[in-house]
C-alpha positions, 0 to 999 in steps of 0.5 A: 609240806611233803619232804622228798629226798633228791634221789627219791624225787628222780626215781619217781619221775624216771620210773613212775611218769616219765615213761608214760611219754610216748617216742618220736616216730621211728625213735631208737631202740633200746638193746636188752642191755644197753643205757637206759633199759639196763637200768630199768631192767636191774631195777628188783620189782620193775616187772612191767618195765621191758628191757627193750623198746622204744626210748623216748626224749627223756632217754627212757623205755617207753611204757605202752601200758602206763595210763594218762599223762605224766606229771607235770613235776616230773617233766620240770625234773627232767628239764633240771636233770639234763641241763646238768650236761651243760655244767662245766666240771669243776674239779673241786680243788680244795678236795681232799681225795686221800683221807685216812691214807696221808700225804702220798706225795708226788706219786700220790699226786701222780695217781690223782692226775691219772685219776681225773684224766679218766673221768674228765677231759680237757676242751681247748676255747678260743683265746687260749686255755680250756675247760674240762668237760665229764667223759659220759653223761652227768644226767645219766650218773644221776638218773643211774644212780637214782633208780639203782641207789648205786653209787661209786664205790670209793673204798681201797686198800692204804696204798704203800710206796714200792720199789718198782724192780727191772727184769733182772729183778733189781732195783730200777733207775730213772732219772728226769729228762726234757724232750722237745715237744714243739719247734719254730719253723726253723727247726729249733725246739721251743717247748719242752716236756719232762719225762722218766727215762732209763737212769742206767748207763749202760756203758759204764754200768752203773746210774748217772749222778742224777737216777733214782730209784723208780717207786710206785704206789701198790696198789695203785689208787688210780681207780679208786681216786676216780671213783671218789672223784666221780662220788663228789660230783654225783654229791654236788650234782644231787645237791645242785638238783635239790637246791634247784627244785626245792618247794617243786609241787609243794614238796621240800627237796633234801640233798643227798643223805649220804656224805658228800667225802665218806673217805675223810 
Protein backbone atom coordinates (compact mmCIF):
# COMPACT_ATOMS: atom_id res chain seq x y z
CA UNK A 1 0.00 0.00 0.00
CA UNK A 2 1.30 3.52 -1.01
CA UNK A 3 1.89 5.94 1.94
CA UNK A 4 1.20 9.65 1.67
CA UNK A 5 1.29 12.08 4.04
CA UNK A 6 -1.98 14.38 5.15
CA UNK A 7 -0.38 17.49 3.44
CA UNK A 8 0.98 15.81 0.52
CA UNK A 9 -2.54 14.23 -0.15
CA UNK A 10 -4.48 17.72 -0.31
CA UNK A 11 -1.87 19.48 -2.30
CA UNK A 12 -2.11 16.83 -4.91
CA UNK A 13 -6.06 16.92 -4.84
CA UNK A 14 -5.89 21.02 -4.60
CA UNK A 15 -3.27 21.35 -7.17
CA UNK A 16 -3.40 18.40 -9.76
CA UNK A 17 -7.43 17.10 -9.98
CA UNK A 18 -9.52 19.73 -8.25
CA UNK A 19 -8.86 22.42 -10.83
CA UNK A 20 -9.97 20.18 -13.69
CA UNK A 21 -13.54 21.13 -12.35
CA UNK A 22 -15.12 23.40 -14.26
CA UNK A 23 -17.37 27.07 -12.27
CA UNK A 24 -20.95 27.46 -12.22
CA UNK A 25 -22.19 29.66 -14.96
CA UNK A 26 -21.28 33.28 -14.20
CA UNK A 27 -19.05 31.85 -10.90
CA UNK A 28 -17.08 34.64 -8.90
CA UNK A 29 -13.78 35.87 -10.19
CA UNK A 30 -10.91 35.43 -8.24
CA UNK A 31 -8.65 38.89 -7.89
CA UNK A 32 -4.56 38.23 -8.93
CA UNK A 33 -4.20 38.68 -5.11
CA UNK A 34 -6.89 37.66 -3.23
CA UNK A 35 -7.96 33.90 -1.32
CA UNK A 36 -7.34 31.27 -3.21
CA UNK A 37 -5.44 32.35 -6.72
CA UNK A 38 -2.89 34.08 -4.14
CA UNK A 39 -1.77 30.78 -3.03
CA UNK A 40 -1.80 29.03 -6.05
CA UNK A 41 -0.04 32.14 -7.61
CA UNK A 42 2.98 32.04 -4.66
CA UNK A 43 3.03 28.16 -5.54
CA UNK A 44 7.33 28.32 -7.09
CA UNK A 45 6.54 25.83 -10.64
CA UNK A 46 2.98 26.38 -10.90
CA UNK A 47 3.07 28.04 -14.28
CA UNK A 48 -0.12 27.00 -15.74
CA UNK A 49 -1.98 28.09 -12.67
CA UNK A 50 -3.25 31.53 -13.57
CA UNK A 51 -3.47 34.21 -10.73
CA UNK A 52 -6.95 35.11 -11.95
CA UNK A 53 -10.06 33.47 -13.13
CA UNK A 54 -12.91 31.39 -12.41
CA UNK A 55 -13.40 29.78 -8.75
CA UNK A 56 -15.22 26.78 -9.01
CA UNK A 57 -17.11 24.90 -5.98
CA UNK A 58 -14.05 23.73 -4.26
CA UNK A 59 -12.77 27.51 -3.75
CA UNK A 60 -10.11 26.57 -6.65
CA UNK A 61 -9.14 28.74 -9.90
CA UNK A 62 -10.40 26.75 -12.69
CA UNK A 63 -7.78 25.26 -14.97
CA UNK A 64 -9.45 25.50 -18.66
CA UNK A 65 -6.36 23.71 -20.18
CA UNK A 66 -6.36 20.61 -17.49
CA UNK A 67 -7.32 17.23 -19.27
CA UNK A 68 -10.25 14.75 -18.25
CA UNK A 69 -11.88 14.21 -14.91
CA UNK A 70 -10.84 14.77 -11.57
CA UNK A 71 -9.97 11.86 -9.40
CA UNK A 72 -12.40 10.47 -7.54
CA UNK A 73 -10.18 10.60 -4.30
CA UNK A 74 -9.77 13.95 -4.79
CA UNK A 75 -13.30 14.78 -4.62
CA UNK A 76 -13.59 12.37 -1.25
CA UNK A 77 -10.48 14.92 -0.10
CA UNK A 78 -12.67 17.73 -0.85
CA UNK A 79 -15.57 16.45 0.80
CA UNK A 80 -13.50 15.91 4.40
CA UNK A 81 -11.61 19.14 3.99
CA UNK A 82 -14.71 21.29 4.01
CA UNK A 83 -16.69 19.50 6.50
CA UNK A 84 -13.55 20.68 8.63
CA UNK A 85 -15.60 24.19 8.76
CA UNK A 86 -18.44 22.55 10.57
CA UNK A 87 -16.06 21.51 13.52
CA UNK A 88 -16.72 23.50 16.80
CA UNK A 89 -13.02 24.77 17.95
CA UNK A 90 -11.83 23.01 20.75
CA UNK A 91 -9.85 25.17 22.80
CA UNK A 92 -7.38 22.21 23.65
CA UNK A 93 -7.26 23.23 27.37
CA UNK A 94 -4.50 20.78 28.79
CA UNK A 95 -2.32 22.68 26.09
CA UNK A 96 0.64 24.12 27.13
CA UNK A 97 1.13 27.45 24.78
CA UNK A 98 4.16 28.57 27.02
CA UNK A 99 6.85 26.13 27.08
CA UNK A 100 10.42 26.86 27.73
CA UNK A 101 9.25 30.47 28.83
CA UNK A 102 7.45 29.18 32.49
CA UNK A 103 4.87 30.26 34.54
CA UNK A 104 4.04 34.03 33.13
CA UNK A 105 1.48 34.20 35.72
CA UNK A 106 -1.79 36.53 35.55
CA UNK A 107 -0.25 38.62 32.92
CA UNK A 108 0.87 35.31 31.01
CA UNK A 109 -2.74 34.12 31.31
CA UNK A 110 -3.94 37.76 30.46
CA UNK A 111 -2.03 37.43 26.87
CA UNK A 112 -3.40 33.64 26.20
CA UNK A 113 -6.93 35.27 26.54
CA UNK A 114 -6.21 38.06 24.32
CA UNK A 115 -4.65 35.19 22.25
CA UNK A 116 -7.45 32.89 21.73
CA UNK A 117 -9.86 36.26 21.14
CA UNK A 118 -8.02 36.82 18.13
CA UNK A 119 -8.25 33.51 16.74
CA UNK A 120 -11.47 32.23 17.95
CA UNK A 121 -14.74 33.86 18.73
CA UNK A 122 -17.69 33.23 20.97
CA UNK A 123 -21.22 32.08 19.66
CA UNK A 124 -24.20 32.58 22.29
CA UNK A 125 -26.74 28.98 21.84
CA UNK A 126 -30.20 28.62 22.88
CA UNK A 127 -30.36 27.97 26.71
CA UNK A 128 -27.50 29.74 27.61
CA UNK A 129 -23.99 29.25 27.22
CA UNK A 130 -21.73 29.21 23.86
CA UNK A 131 -19.64 27.74 21.69
CA UNK A 132 -16.43 29.12 20.27
CA UNK A 133 -16.19 29.26 16.53
CA UNK A 134 -12.55 30.05 14.30
CA UNK A 135 -12.39 33.38 12.87
CA UNK A 136 -11.88 32.36 8.81
CA UNK A 137 -11.89 29.08 7.31
CA UNK A 138 -10.41 25.93 8.92
CA UNK A 139 -10.55 24.45 5.20
CA UNK A 140 -8.59 27.35 3.92
CA UNK A 141 -5.69 27.20 6.91
CA UNK A 142 -5.38 23.88 5.60
CA UNK A 143 -5.53 23.76 2.15
CA UNK A 144 -2.97 27.14 2.58
CA UNK A 145 -1.00 25.36 4.48
CA UNK A 146 -0.81 22.34 1.95
CA UNK A 147 0.13 24.07 -1.25
CA UNK A 148 2.58 26.61 0.47
CA UNK A 149 3.95 23.97 3.17
CA UNK A 150 3.66 27.25 5.39
CA UNK A 151 2.84 27.21 8.75
CA UNK A 152 2.29 29.54 11.74
CA UNK A 153 5.41 30.72 12.96
CA UNK A 154 5.13 30.04 16.83
CA UNK A 155 8.92 31.11 17.82
CA UNK A 156 9.16 34.55 19.97
CA UNK A 157 11.58 35.94 22.29
CA UNK A 158 11.49 34.79 26.60
CA UNK A 159 8.93 37.71 27.45
CA UNK A 160 10.02 39.27 30.62
CA UNK A 161 7.99 41.29 33.47
CA UNK A 162 8.28 45.41 33.09
CA UNK A 163 6.90 47.89 34.65
CA UNK A 164 4.73 50.00 32.64
CA UNK A 165 5.61 53.75 33.35
CA UNK A 166 3.14 56.86 33.23
CA UNK A 167 3.92 60.14 31.09
CA UNK A 168 5.77 61.52 33.77
CA UNK A 169 8.16 58.55 33.29
CA UNK A 170 7.38 57.13 36.94
CA UNK A 171 6.08 54.26 37.71
CA UNK A 172 2.23 53.87 37.26
CA UNK A 173 -0.52 52.83 39.89
CA UNK A 174 -3.70 50.57 39.33
CA UNK A 175 -5.72 49.25 41.26
CA UNK A 176 -9.11 46.63 40.51
CA UNK A 177 -12.30 47.95 40.58
CA UNK A 178 -16.11 46.51 40.12
CA UNK A 179 -18.39 48.44 37.49
CA UNK A 180 -21.79 47.86 36.91
CA UNK A 181 -22.32 46.32 33.51
CA UNK A 182 -26.36 45.31 33.93
CA UNK A 183 -29.28 46.79 35.79
CA UNK A 184 -32.84 45.46 36.87
CA UNK A 185 -35.47 47.21 35.40
CA UNK A 186 -35.22 49.42 38.61
CA UNK A 187 -32.35 51.13 38.00
CA UNK A 188 -30.27 48.76 40.58
CA UNK A 189 -27.09 47.29 38.96
CA UNK A 190 -27.25 43.42 39.12
CA UNK A 191 -23.70 42.24 37.38
CA UNK A 192 -20.67 43.77 37.78
CA UNK A 193 -17.47 43.42 35.83
CA UNK A 194 -13.85 44.04 36.99
CA UNK A 195 -11.36 46.16 35.81
CA UNK A 196 -7.90 48.37 36.07
CA UNK A 197 -8.28 51.68 36.87
CA UNK A 198 -6.01 54.81 37.74
CA UNK A 199 -4.40 53.70 41.50
CA UNK A 200 -3.65 57.44 41.89
CA UNK A 201 -5.30 59.71 44.15
CA UNK A 202 -4.79 62.49 42.99
CA UNK A 203 -6.06 64.49 45.66
CA UNK A 204 -3.72 63.47 48.27
CA UNK A 205 -0.80 62.45 45.82
CA UNK A 206 0.08 59.40 46.46
CA UNK A 207 -1.66 55.55 45.73
CA UNK A 208 -4.84 54.22 47.49
CA UNK A 209 -3.92 51.46 50.22
CA UNK A 210 -5.26 48.84 47.64
CA UNK A 211 -2.54 50.18 43.82
CA UNK A 212 -0.20 48.28 42.53
CA UNK A 213 2.19 48.92 40.28
CA UNK A 214 0.99 48.17 36.81
CA UNK A 215 3.32 45.42 34.79
CA UNK A 216 3.28 43.97 31.45
CA UNK A 217 5.18 41.34 29.58
CA UNK A 218 7.51 42.94 26.85
CA UNK A 219 7.32 41.63 24.52
CA UNK A 220 4.02 41.17 24.53
CA UNK A 221 3.49 37.05 23.64
CA UNK A 222 -0.09 37.88 22.30
CA UNK A 223 0.90 37.25 18.87
CA UNK A 224 3.01 34.56 19.27
CA UNK A 225 0.32 32.62 21.90
CA UNK A 226 -2.11 33.05 18.49
CA UNK A 227 0.24 31.77 16.54
CA UNK A 228 0.90 28.76 18.43
CA UNK A 229 -2.62 28.17 19.04
CA UNK A 230 -3.47 28.38 15.33
CA UNK A 231 -0.08 25.45 14.75
CA UNK A 232 -2.18 23.10 17.13
CA UNK A 233 -5.16 23.11 15.48
CA UNK A 234 -3.73 23.09 12.14
CA UNK A 235 -1.96 19.90 13.65
CA UNK A 236 -5.24 18.39 14.94
CA UNK A 237 -6.94 19.27 12.14
CA UNK A 238 -4.40 17.34 9.55
CA UNK A 239 -4.51 14.68 11.89
CA UNK A 240 -8.26 14.73 12.01
CA UNK A 241 -7.98 14.44 7.99
CA UNK A 242 -5.38 11.78 8.14
CA UNK A 243 -7.38 9.62 10.31
CA UNK A 244 -10.22 10.23 8.44
CA UNK A 245 -8.91 9.25 4.90
CA UNK A 246 -6.50 6.49 5.73
CA UNK A 247 -6.81 3.25 3.31
CA UNK A 248 -8.56 6.12 0.64
CA UNK A 249 -7.34 4.77 -2.87
CA UNK A 250 -5.17 2.23 -1.42
CA UNK A 251 -3.11 4.86 0.04
CA UNK A 252 -1.98 4.77 3.97
CA UNK A 253 -2.49 8.34 5.31
CA UNK A 254 0.19 9.69 7.84
CA UNK A 255 -0.46 12.69 10.18
CA UNK A 256 1.47 15.41 9.98
CA UNK A 257 5.47 15.05 10.16
CA UNK A 258 5.73 17.97 12.23
CA UNK A 259 5.33 18.16 15.93
CA UNK A 260 1.76 18.87 17.06
CA UNK A 261 3.53 21.53 20.30
CA UNK A 262 7.51 22.38 18.80
CA UNK A 263 7.74 25.09 21.52
CA UNK A 264 7.59 22.05 24.53
Amino acid sequence: MKTTTIEDLVRWAYLEELPKVAPPRGGRIAPAMLGMASAWAATVGLARMRSSGSINVHGVVWDPEAEGEPDPVALAVAAAVSDLDGAIVEELADSDFFGAWGDLGRLGEAALDRAWDRVVYVEPVDGGGHLRRLRGSASMTVVVASVTGVWPDWRGNVPIVVQVLGPNGRPKWVRRVERAVRWDNDGNPVAFDTIEADGMDRRRGRPYPDAYREEALSPDPTAVLADRIRWAMLHAWFSRLATALDGIGGRRVSPPDVPASPWL
